[in-house]
Wavefront OBJ file of the C-alpha trace (Angstrom):
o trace
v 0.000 0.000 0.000
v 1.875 3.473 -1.281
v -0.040 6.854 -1.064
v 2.020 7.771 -4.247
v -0.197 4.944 -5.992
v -2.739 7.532 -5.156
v -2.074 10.955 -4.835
v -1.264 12.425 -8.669
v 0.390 15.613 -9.463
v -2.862 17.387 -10.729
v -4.373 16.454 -7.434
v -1.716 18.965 -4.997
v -2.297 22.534 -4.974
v 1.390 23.710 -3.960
v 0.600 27.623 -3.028
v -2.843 27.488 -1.405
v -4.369 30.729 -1.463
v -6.767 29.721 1.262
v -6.254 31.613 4.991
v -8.340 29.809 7.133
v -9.429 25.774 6.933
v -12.476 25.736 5.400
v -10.937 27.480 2.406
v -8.466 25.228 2.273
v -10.181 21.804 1.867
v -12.469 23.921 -0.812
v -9.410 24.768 -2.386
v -7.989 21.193 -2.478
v -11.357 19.696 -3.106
v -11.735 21.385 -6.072
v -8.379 20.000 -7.560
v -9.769 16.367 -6.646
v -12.387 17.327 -9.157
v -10.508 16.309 -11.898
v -10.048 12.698 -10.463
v -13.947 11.784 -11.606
v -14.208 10.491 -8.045
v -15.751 13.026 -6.635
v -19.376 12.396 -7.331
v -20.440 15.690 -5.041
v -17.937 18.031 -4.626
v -20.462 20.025 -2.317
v -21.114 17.102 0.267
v -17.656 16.044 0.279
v -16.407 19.130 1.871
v -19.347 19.398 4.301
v -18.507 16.115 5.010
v -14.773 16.811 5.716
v -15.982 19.769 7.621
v -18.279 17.524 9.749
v -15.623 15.447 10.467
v -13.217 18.393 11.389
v -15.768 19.563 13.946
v -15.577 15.944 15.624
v -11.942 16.817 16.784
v -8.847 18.390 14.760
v -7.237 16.355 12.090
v -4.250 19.046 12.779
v -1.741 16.121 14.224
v 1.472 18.782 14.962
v 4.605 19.439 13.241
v 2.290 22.384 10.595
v 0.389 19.194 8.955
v -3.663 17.944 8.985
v -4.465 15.338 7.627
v -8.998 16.470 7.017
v -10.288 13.228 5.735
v -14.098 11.642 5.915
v -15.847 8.344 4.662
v -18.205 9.737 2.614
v -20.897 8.319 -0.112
v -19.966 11.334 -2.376
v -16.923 9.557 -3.089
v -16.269 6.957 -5.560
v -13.665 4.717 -4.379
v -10.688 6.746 -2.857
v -9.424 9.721 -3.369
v -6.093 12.102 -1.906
v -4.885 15.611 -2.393
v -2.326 17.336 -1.184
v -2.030 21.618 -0.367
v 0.667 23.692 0.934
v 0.423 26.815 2.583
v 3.610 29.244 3.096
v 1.752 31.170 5.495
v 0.256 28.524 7.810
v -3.333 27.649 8.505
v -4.726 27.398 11.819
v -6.226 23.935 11.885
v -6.253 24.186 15.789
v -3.808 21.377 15.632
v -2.769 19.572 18.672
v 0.210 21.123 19.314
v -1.137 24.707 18.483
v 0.978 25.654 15.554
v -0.350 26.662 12.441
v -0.401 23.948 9.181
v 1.752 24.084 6.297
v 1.292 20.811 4.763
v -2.404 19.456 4.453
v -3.563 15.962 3.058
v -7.032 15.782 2.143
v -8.402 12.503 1.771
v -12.080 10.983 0.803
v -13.789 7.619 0.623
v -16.389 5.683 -0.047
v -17.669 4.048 3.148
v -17.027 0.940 1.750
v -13.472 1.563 0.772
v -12.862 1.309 4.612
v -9.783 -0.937 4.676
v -8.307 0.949 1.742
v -9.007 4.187 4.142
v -7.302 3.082 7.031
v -4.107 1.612 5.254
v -3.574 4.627 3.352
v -4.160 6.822 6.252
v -1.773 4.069 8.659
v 0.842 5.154 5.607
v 0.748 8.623 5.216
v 1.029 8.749 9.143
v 4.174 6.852 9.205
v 5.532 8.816 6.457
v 4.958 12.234 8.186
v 5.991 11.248 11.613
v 10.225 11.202 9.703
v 11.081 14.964 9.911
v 13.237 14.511 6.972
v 9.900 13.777 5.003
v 8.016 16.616 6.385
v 11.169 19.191 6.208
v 11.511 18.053 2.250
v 7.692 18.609 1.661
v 8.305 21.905 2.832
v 10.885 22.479 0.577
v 9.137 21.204 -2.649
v 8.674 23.719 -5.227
v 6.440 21.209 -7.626
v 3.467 19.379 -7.413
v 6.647 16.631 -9.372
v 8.927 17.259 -6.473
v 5.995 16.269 -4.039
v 5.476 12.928 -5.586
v 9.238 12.185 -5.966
v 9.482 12.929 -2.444
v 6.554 10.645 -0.946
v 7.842 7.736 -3.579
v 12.038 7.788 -2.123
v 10.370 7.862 1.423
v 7.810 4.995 0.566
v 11.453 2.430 0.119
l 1 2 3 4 5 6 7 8 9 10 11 12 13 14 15 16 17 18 19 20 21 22 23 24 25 26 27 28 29 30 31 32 33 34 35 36 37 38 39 40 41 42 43 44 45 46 47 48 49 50 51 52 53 54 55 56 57 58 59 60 61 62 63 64 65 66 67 68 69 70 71 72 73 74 75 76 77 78 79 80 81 82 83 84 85 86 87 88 89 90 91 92 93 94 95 96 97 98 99 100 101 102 103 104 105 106 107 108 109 110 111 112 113 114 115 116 117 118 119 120 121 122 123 124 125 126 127 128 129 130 131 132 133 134 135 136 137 138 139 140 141 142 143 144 145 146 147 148 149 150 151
């Protein structure tokens, strides 16, 4: 299981314009248009925003991870958005978020859900992965990254 066998170049929106969360997983959502997954784009992010309100899916070190098992999602779906500025997320450790995966699923994609999520989790807890995301210039350089770290 390799998030890179998911997450495409088209889907990562490298200089978010958004300044606050919501406007972020719009902002990425839209992107994840393009994947023909997203059957509707407006209940997806109400559903990611649903799921936000549950509890912060800002897990420290300037990344969130907003994700939801929705039935507005055809099979699975991932995108990826950084902000230079920072969002507040009201992650756990109270720093603003940098680095934001945005992920979708149908609710019976649930295994698929959890193992990608179980993934991209390991991945981000190597500082070296998160410090290089940060440093990515291209939506290219994002996948090369997540692929030499996936080894």
């Amino acid at each position: 299981m390799k998030v890179s066998e998911y997450l495409k170049k088209n889907y990562c929106v490298m200089d978010l314009n958004a300044a606050d969360k919501e406007a972020a997983v719009r902002e990425i959502a839209e992107e994840l248009t393009s994947s023909g997954k997203v059957a509707d784009k407006a209940k997806f992010i109400e559903d990611i925003l649903e799921r936000e309100s549950l509890g912060s899916t800002g897990i420290g070190h300037k990344v969130a991870i907003p994700h939801a098992r929705t039935a507005s999602i055809k099979g699975f779906v991932i995108g990826f958005g950084k902000s230079k500025e920072g969002i507040d997320f009201n992650a756990l450790d109270g720093e603003k978020v940098n680095l934001i995966f945005l992920m979708g699923a149908d609710p019976r994609e649930l295994n698929l859900y959890l193992r990608v999520l179980a993934e991209l989790s390991k991945l981000l807890m190597n500082s070296a992965f998160r410090e290089a995301l940060v440093s990515a210039e291209s939506a290219d350089q994002v996948i090369q990254i997540i692929r030499q770290f996936e080894k």
